[in-house]
C-alpha positions in Angstrom: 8.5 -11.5 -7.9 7.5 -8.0 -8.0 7.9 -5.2 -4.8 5.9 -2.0 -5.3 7.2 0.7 -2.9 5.3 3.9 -2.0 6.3 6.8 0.1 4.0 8.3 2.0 3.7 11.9 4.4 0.7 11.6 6.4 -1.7 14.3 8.2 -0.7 14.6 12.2 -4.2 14.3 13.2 -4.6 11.0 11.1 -1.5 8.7 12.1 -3.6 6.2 14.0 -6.3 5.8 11.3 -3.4 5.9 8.6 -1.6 2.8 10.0 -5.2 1.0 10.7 -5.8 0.8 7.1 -2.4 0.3 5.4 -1.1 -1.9 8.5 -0.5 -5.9 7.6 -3.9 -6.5 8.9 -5.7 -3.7 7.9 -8.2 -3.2 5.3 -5.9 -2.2 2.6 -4.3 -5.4 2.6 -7.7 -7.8 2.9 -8.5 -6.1 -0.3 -5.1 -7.1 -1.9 -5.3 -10.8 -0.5 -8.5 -11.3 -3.0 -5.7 -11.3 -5.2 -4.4 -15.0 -6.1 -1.0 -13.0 -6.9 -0.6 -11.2 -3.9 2.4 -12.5 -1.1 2.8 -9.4 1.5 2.8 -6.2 2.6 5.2 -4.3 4.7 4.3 -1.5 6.5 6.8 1.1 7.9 7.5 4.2 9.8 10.3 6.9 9.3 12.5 6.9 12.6 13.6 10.6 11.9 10.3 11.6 10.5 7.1 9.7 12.8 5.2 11.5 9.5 6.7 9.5 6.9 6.0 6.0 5.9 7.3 3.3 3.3 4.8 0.7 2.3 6.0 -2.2 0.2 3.5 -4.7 -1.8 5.0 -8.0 -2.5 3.4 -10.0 -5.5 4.1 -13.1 -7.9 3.9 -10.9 -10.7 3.1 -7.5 -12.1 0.5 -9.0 -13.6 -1.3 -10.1 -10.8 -1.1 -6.3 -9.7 -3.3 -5.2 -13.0 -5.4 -8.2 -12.0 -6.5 -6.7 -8.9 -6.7 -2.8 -9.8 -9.1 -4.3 -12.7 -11.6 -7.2 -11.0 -11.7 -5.1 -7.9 -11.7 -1.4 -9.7 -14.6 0.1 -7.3 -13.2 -1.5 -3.9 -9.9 -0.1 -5.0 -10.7 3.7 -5.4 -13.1 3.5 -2.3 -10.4 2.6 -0.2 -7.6 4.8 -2.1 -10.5 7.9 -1.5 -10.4 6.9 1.9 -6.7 7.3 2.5 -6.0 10.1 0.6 -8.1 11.6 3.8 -5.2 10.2 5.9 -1.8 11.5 4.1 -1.1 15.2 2.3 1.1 13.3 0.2 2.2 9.9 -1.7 4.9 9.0 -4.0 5.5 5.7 -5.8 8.9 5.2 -5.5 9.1 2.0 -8.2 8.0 -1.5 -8.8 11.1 -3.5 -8.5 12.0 -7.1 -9.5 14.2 -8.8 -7.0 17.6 -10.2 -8.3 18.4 -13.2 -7.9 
């Protein structure tokens, strides 16, 4: 099992379109469910900082992360053009394998 956590700082003006595409059923995460590999996403919000988010991506395997950003290259960077309009920053924090 792989987690991918980002850190994101989003524009004031853009909160509510922000969460509508990286929220659980947004369209961020229809595009990830093409992906056999793909379990859930998490979606959440800073409670000192309403600006700041953490999303976490669960997946089967890292693999079936390089799967998607491959077979579904074009959807991918329309949609990750389309929310770079919505933060003024983003920070992968790490991919992380659970221990078990």
């Amino acid at each position: 099992m792989l987690l991918i956590v980002w850190e994101y700082m989003v524009r004031p003006d853009r909160v509510e379109e922000f969460e509508a595409l990286y929220r659980p059923d947004g369209e961020w995460v229809d595009l990830l469910k093409k992906s056999p590999g793909f379990v859930s996403t998490t979606l959440m919000r800073d409670v000192r900082d309403p600006l700041r988010y953490i999303i976490s991506d669960r997946w089967m395997s890292e693999t079936s992360f390089d799967h998607l950003i491959r077979d579904f290259a074009d959807e991918y960077a329309a949609l990750n053009e389309r929310g770079e309009r919505t933060h003024r920053a983003e920070h992968l924090i790490g991919r992380f394998h659970f221990v078990e």
